[in-house]
C-alpha positions in Angstrom: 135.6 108.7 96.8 136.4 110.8 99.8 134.8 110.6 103.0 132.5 114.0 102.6 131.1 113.1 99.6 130.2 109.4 101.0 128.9 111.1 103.6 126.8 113.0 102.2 125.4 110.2 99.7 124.3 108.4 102.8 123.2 111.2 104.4 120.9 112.3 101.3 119.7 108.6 101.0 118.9 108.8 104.8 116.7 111.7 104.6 114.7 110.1 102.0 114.5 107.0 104.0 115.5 107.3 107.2 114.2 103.1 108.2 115.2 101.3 105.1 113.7 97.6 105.8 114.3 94.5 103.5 111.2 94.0 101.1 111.3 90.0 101.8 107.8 89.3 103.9 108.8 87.7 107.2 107.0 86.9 110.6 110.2 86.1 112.7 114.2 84.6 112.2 113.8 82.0 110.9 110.8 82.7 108.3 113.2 85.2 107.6 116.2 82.9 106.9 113.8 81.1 104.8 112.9 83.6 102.4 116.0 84.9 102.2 117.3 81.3 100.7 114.6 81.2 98.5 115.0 84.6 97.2 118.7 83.3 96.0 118.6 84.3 92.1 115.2 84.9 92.5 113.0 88.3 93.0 111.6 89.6 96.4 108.3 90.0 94.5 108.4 86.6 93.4 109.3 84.8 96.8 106.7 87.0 98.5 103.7 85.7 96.6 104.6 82.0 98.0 105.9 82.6 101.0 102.5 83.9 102.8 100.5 80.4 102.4 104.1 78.6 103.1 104.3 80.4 106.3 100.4 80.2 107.2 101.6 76.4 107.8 105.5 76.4 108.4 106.9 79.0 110.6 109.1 77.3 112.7 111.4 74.5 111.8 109.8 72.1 113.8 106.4 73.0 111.5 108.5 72.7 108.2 109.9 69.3 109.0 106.1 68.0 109.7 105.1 69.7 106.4 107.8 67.9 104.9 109.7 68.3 101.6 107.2 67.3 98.9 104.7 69.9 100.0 107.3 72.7 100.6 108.1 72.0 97.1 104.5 72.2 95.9 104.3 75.6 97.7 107.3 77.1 96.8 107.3 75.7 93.1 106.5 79.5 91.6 110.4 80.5 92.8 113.4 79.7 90.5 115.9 76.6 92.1 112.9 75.5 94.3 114.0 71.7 94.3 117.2 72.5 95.3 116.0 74.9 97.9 113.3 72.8 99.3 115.7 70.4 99.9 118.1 72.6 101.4 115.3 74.2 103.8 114.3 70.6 105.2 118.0 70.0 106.0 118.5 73.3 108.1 115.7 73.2 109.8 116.8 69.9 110.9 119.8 71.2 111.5 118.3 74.0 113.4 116.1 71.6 115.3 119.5 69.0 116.3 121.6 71.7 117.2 120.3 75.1 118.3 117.3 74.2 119.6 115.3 75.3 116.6 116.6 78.8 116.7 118.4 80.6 114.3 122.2 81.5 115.7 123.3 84.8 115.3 126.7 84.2 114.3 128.6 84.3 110.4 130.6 80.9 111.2 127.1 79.3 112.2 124.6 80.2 109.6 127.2 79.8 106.9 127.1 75.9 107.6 123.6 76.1 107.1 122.9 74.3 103.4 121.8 77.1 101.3 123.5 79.5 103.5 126.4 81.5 102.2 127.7 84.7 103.3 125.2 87.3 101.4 122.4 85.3 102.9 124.4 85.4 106.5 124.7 88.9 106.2 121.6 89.4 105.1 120.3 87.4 109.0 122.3 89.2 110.8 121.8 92.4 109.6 118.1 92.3 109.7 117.3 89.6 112.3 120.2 90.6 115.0 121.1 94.2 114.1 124.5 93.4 113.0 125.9 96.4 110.8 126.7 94.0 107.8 126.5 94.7 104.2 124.8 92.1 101.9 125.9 92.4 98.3 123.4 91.4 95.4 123.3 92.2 92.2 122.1 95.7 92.8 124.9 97.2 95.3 127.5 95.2 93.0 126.4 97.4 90.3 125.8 100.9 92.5 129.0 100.8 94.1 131.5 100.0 90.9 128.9 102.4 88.9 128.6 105.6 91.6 132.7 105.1 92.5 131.7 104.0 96.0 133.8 100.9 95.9 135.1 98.6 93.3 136.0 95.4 92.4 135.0 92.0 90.3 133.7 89.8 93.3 130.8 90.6 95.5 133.7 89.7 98.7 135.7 92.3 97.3 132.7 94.8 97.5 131.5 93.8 100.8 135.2 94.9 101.9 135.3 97.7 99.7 132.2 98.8 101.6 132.8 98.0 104.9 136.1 100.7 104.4 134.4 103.1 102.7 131.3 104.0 104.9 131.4 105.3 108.4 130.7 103.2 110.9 127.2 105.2 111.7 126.2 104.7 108.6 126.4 100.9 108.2 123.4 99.4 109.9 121.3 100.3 106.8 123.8 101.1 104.1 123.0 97.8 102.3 119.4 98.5 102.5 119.7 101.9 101.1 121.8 100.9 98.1 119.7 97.8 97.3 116.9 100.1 97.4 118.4 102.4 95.1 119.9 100.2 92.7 116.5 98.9 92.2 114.4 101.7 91.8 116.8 104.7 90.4 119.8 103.0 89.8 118.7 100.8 87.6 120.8 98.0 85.5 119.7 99.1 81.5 118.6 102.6 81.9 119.5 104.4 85.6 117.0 107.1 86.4 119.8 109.6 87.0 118.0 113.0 86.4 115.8 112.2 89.3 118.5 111.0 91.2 118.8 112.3 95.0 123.1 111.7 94.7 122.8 112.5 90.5 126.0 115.0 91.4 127.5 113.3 93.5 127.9 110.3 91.3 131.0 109.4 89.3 129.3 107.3 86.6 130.3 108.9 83.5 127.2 108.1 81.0 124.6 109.2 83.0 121.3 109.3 81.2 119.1 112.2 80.4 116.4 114.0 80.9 114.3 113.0 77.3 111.7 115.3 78.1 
């Protein structure tokens, strides 16, 4: 895809969101590195129901590790994985308490030693925490970005890469946002939404759905 027609993709997605936020419910960095591990094969919707009465009592590592594992479970029971991930939580917030004085770091090599950490939930931090222009890749911008001609590739690393050549520099603090966004509202897995798509000719995905009406 040539760089005029990326640009104006982004620019079109831009206009119709010019702030594009992550739909996880956070208060600050680390309630945010927190939901983001529990929203690991999981919906934002479905983390967001727990996460407001697990926050009313743990927002800070020091606050998780008093409530302890056995109640972070009972709160957080709803989300898929949440043995593993409570367990995981209590050990980097311990972590986070021995060795960066209960602050989250604001470095890749850092968080990625985290347990439960790995690099979509790094980028993910840095991107929304410390305004780092990285590019998360879920399910949804793995799907967009094969599916519009964007970039392409079997692995979400060869996405991310794929990504971070493809769109302009000025585009990249939000570009993740704006494709998760849109794979999850028009873009959709089964049945895309593509005759009220903003980039609908811009697109290179050759069985576009249409209008039944």
């Amino acid at each position: 895809m040539k760089k005029p027609v990326i640009d104006e993709i982004f620019g079109r997605l831009s206009s119709a969101n010019p702030s594009p936020q992550t739909e996880l419910q956070y208060q600050n960095h680390y309630t945010l590195l927190v939901a983001v591990v529990l929203s690991a094969q999981a919906t934002d919707v479905g983390v967001n129901k727990a996460t407001p009465a697990l926050f009313a009592s743990a927002d800070t590592p020091e606050k998780m590790l008093r409530l302890g594992e056995p109640q972070l479970r009972e709160l957080v029971k709803t989300i898929g994985l949440y043995n593993t991930k409570a367990k995981n939580i209590i050990k980097l917030s311990q972590i986070l308490v021995d060795e960066h004085s209960g602050k989250v770091p604001n470095t890749r090599e850092s968080l990625e030693a985290l347990p439960g950490v790995g690099r979509k939930t790094a980028n993910v931090v840095l991107n929304c925490a410390f305004g780092l222009p990285t590019i998360a890749v879920d399910t949804h911008i793995f799907r967009v970005s094969n599916r519009i001609g964007l970039a392409s590739g079997n692995t979400p690393l060869a996405i991310e890469l794929g990504l971070e050549k493809a769109v302009p520099s000025y585009w990249r603090q939000h570009a993740h946002h704006w494709l998760i966004l849109h794979g999850r509202y028009v873009c959709k897995a089964r049945k895309p939404s593509c005759p009220g798509c903003p980039i609908h000719d811009l697109c290179e995905y050759k069985d576009k759905t249409i209008d039944e009406g």
